[in-house]
N, C-alpha and C positions, 0 to 999 in steps of 0.2 A: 504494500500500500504506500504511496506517496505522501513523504512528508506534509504536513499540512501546513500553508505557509501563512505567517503570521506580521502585522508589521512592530517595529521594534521602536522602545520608548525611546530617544534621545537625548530627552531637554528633562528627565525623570530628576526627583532631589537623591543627593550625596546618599542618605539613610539608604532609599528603597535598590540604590547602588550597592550599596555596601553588602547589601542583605541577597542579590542579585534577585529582585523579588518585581514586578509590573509595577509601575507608579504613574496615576492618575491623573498627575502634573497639578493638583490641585493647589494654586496659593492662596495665602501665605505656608499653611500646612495642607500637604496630601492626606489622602486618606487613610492611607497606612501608617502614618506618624500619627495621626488624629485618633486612629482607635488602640495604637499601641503604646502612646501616650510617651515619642519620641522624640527628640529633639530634630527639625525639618529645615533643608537648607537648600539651596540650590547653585547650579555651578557658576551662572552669567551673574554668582556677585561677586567674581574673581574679576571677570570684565567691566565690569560696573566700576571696582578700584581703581583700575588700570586708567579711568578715563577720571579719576579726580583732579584733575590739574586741570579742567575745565572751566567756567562758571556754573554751571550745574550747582546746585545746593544736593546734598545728603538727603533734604528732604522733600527732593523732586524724583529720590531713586526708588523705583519698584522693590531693589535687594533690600535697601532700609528700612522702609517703609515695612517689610515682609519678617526683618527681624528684630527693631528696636526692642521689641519686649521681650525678647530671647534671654534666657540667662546665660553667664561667664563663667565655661570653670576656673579661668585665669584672671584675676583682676588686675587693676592696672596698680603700681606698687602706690600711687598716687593717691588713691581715691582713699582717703580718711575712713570715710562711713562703712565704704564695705570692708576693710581690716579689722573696723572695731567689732564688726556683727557676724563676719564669720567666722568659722573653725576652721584648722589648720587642715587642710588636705593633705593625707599623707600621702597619698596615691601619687600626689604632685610632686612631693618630695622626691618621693625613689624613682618617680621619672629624672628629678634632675638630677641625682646624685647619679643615676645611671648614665646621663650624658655626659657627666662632666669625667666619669669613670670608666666609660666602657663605649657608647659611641661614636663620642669626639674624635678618640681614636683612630674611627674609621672613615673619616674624612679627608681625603687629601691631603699630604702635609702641608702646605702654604694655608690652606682655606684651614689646617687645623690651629696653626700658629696664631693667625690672624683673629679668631676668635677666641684662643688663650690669651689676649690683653689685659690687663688692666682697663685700659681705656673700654676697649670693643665689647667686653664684660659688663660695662657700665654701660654703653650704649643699649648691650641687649634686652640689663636689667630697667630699661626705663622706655622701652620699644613693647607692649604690651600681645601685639599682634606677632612681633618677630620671638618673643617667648614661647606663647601658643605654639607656633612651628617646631621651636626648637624640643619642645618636650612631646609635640608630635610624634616627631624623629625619632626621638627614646624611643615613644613605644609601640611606634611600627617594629622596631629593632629589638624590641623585650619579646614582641609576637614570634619570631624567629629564632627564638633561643629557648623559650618556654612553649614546646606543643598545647600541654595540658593547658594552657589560660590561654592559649593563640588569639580564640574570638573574645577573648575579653579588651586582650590588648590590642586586638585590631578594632576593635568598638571605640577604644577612646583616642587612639592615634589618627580616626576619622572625626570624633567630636572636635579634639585640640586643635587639627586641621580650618575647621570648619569655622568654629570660634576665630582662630588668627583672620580669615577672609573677611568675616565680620567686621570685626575690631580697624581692620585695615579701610574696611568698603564706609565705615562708619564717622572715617576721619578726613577732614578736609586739606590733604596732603598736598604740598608743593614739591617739587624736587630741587631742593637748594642744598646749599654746604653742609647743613644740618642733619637733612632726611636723608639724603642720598645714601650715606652708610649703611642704615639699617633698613633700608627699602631694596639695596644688593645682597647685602647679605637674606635679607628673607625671598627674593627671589630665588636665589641659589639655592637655597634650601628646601623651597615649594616644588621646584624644579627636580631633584632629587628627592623629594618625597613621591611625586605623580609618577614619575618612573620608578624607582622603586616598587610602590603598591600593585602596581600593573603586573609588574614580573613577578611578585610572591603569590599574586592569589591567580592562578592560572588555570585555576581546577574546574573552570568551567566549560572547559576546551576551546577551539583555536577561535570559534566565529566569535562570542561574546568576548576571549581574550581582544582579539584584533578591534571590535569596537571600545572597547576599554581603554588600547592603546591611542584608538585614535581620540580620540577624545580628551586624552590627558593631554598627546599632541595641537592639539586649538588651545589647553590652557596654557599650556608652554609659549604659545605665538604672544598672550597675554601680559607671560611675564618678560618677554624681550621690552614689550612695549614701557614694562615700568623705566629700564633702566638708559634705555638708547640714548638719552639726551643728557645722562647724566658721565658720562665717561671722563670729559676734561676736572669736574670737579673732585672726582674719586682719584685722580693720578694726586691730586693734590690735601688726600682724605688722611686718616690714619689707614687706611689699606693701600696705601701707592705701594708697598712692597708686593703685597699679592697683585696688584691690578698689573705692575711694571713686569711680572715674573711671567703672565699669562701673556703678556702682548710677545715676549722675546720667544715664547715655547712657538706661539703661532707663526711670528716671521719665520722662522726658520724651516716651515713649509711650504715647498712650490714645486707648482707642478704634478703631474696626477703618477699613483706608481702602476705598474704593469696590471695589476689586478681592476684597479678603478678605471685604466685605460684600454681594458677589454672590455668591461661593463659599457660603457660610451658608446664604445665602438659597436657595441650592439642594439645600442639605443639607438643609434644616428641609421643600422643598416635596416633596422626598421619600418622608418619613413611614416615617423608617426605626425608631420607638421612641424616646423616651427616651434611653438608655442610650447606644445606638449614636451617636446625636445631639449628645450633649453629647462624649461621645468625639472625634469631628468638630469641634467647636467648640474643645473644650481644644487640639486639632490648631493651628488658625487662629488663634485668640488667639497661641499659642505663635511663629507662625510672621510672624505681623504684625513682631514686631522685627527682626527679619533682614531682612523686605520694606522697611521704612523706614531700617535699617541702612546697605543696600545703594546706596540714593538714585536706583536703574534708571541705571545707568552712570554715576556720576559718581568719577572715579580716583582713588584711593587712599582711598577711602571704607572701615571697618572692617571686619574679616570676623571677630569676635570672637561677634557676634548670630547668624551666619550656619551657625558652625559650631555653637554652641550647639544648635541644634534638634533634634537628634537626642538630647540628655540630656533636654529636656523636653516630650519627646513623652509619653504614656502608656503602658503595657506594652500596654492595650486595644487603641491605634492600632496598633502594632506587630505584632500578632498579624493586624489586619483586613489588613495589608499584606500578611502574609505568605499570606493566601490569598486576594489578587488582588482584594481588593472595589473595584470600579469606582469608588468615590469616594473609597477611601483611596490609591486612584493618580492622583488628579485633585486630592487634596490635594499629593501629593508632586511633583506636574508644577509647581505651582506653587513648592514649595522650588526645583525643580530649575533654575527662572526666575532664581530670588537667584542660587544659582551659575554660572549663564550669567550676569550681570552682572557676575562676577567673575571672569571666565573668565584673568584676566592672572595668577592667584595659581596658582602652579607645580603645585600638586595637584588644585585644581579644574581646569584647561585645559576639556577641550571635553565633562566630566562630563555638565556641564547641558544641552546641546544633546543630545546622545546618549540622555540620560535622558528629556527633553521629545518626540522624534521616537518615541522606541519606546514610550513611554506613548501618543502618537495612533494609533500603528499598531497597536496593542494592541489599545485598546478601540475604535477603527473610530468610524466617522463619524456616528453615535448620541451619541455624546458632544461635537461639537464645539463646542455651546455652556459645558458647563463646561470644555472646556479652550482658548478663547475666548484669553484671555489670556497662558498660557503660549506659545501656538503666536504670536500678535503681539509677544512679550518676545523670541523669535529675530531679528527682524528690527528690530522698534524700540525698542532697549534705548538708545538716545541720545533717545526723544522725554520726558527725563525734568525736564526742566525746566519742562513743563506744571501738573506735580504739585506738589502745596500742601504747603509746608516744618509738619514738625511740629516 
């Protein structure tokens, strides 16, 4: 009997997400948050942030409007009233002592240093919304080390999440010498949280994985838009050593290597337009620094290029993903190779494997020449010493 085909929620809230459950879209709360008596959110208030540098008022935003009376589980260190009135969360506690102990660590060494400050420490503890993220992070990363409490900790690493979008959507932010810092750093971190979560909960198989990716990929287009304008100010921030370190890793890439310049070459013999063409190509360009990043197995190699790619992809490539075009999933087999190279970093695990098998089962054995390389990255990701040092 033939599957029965259904059409699928897209604009659903964060909960009914999380839950992988149909959602009703209803605002301010759906219907499933309304009778399970959930905390309900949705994702266009990440976009809603993104455009506060506006004239817009807060409270001309649909997101606001839909959460001002939402509660915090993180308050801002500021607000007097709610220190005095509430109890101490301990749950919030051993998220941060976990951060500050156990996944700081696993952050890139420059972006780890950079948040060991003095200074950057101070900025976090008075950034309310870039808090919210940062204890996120914990406990997306607590879910991954404790089976037995997994959905618990994946329960509040999606509230904390959600809470910081809030907190952010809720403030009437400029990008000046002041925000800039902690409007980078909590991008970086949002960015690394939506990929990550994608590749741990995969257990829904390839077609809901693949809408999950795409979709985190539009909020990633979001958070490039926070930072674009602010780059001169941040050389000049308490991060010009992280921002000075990433500009020097990046010049020193030019040029596509032999692998990215097959892909091309397959795209171009194609003969898909113009348009679509170069779509593809901004794709591969983008994606060459995270393949050279990467170094094909060589440990403790950056994973800063790697997570990058999904902000500098195009909205173009993104949409071609999302309806399954044969070669914008033979683009992404090959991102999916970085991350099997990195498969030791606690959020990637076994993403990229996962992603590279279902993308050949997918498009069937018609395709084995462009996906040539991916499927030989499963197995000889240590033949990397062969490869010519850029």
């Amino acid at each position: 009997m033939p599957r029965r085909t259904h059409k699928k929620s897209r604009n659903g809230c964060l909960e009914c997400k999380r839950r992988h459950i149909k959602c009703d879209e209803k605002r301010p709360t759906c219907t499933n948050c309304t009778t399970s008596e959930r905390f309900c959110e949705y994702v266009d208030i990440f976009l809603s942030a993104t455009r506060s540098r506006t004239n817009s008022s807060p409270a001309s935003s649909p997101a606001v409007a839909a959460t001002r009376d939402q509660p915090s589980d993180v308050s801002s260190p500021r607000s007097n009233s709610v220190l005095q009135d509430a109890p101490v969360n301990m749950l919030h506690i051993q998220l941060l002592h976990h951060l500050m102990t156990e996944t700081r660590s696993t952050f890139y060494e420059n972006f780890n240093e950079a948040i060991s400050s003095p200074e950057i420490l101070q900025i976090c503890m008075s950034s309310p919304y870039l808090m919210n993220e940062l204890l996120a992070l914990s406990a997306l990363h607590l879910s991954t080390l404790h089976p037995a409490e997994q959905e618990f900790y994946r329960h509040h690493a999606a509230q904390l999440q959600t809470h910081a979008l809030t907190n952010l959507n809720g403030m009437e932010l400029e990008v000046n010498q002041e925000t800039c810092v902690p409007l980078f750093l909590f991008a970086g971190l949002l960015n690394m949280h939506l990929l990550y979560d994608v590749l741990i909960n995969k257990d829904q198989g390839f077609d809901h994985f693949l809408d999950q990716l795409v979709s985190s990929f539009r909020l990633h287009r979001g958070i490039r838009a926070i930072t674009k304008d602010s780059w001169g100010m941040l050389r000049e921030s308490p991060l010009k050593p992280l921002i000075l370190d990433g500009e020097k890793r990046f010049s020193k890439i030019t040029g596509l290597d032999p692998e990215c310049t097959k892909l091309l070459a397959l795209i171009k013999a194609a003969k898909l337009g113009p348009s679509i063409t170069n779509t593809y190509k901004q794709a591969i360009e983008s994606l060459q620094h995270g393949m050279v990043a990467c170094s094909y197995g060589t440990p403790g190699a950056s994973i800063s290029e790697i997570t990058a790619w999904p902000i500098l992809v195009s909205p173009e490539y993104i949409d071609l993903l999302s309806m399954r075009c044969p070669e914008a999933l033979a683009v992404l087999a090959y991102y999916a190779a970085c991350l099997h190279t990195r498969r030791d970093v606690w959020g990637f695990g076994d993403g990229g494997r996962f992603l590279i098998e279902s993308i050949i089962t997918y498009l069937g054995p018609d395709w084995a020449e462009w996906l040539d390389w991916p499927a030989r990255a499963l197995g000889n990701h240590h033949q990397s010493s062969q490869r010519a040092e850029f």
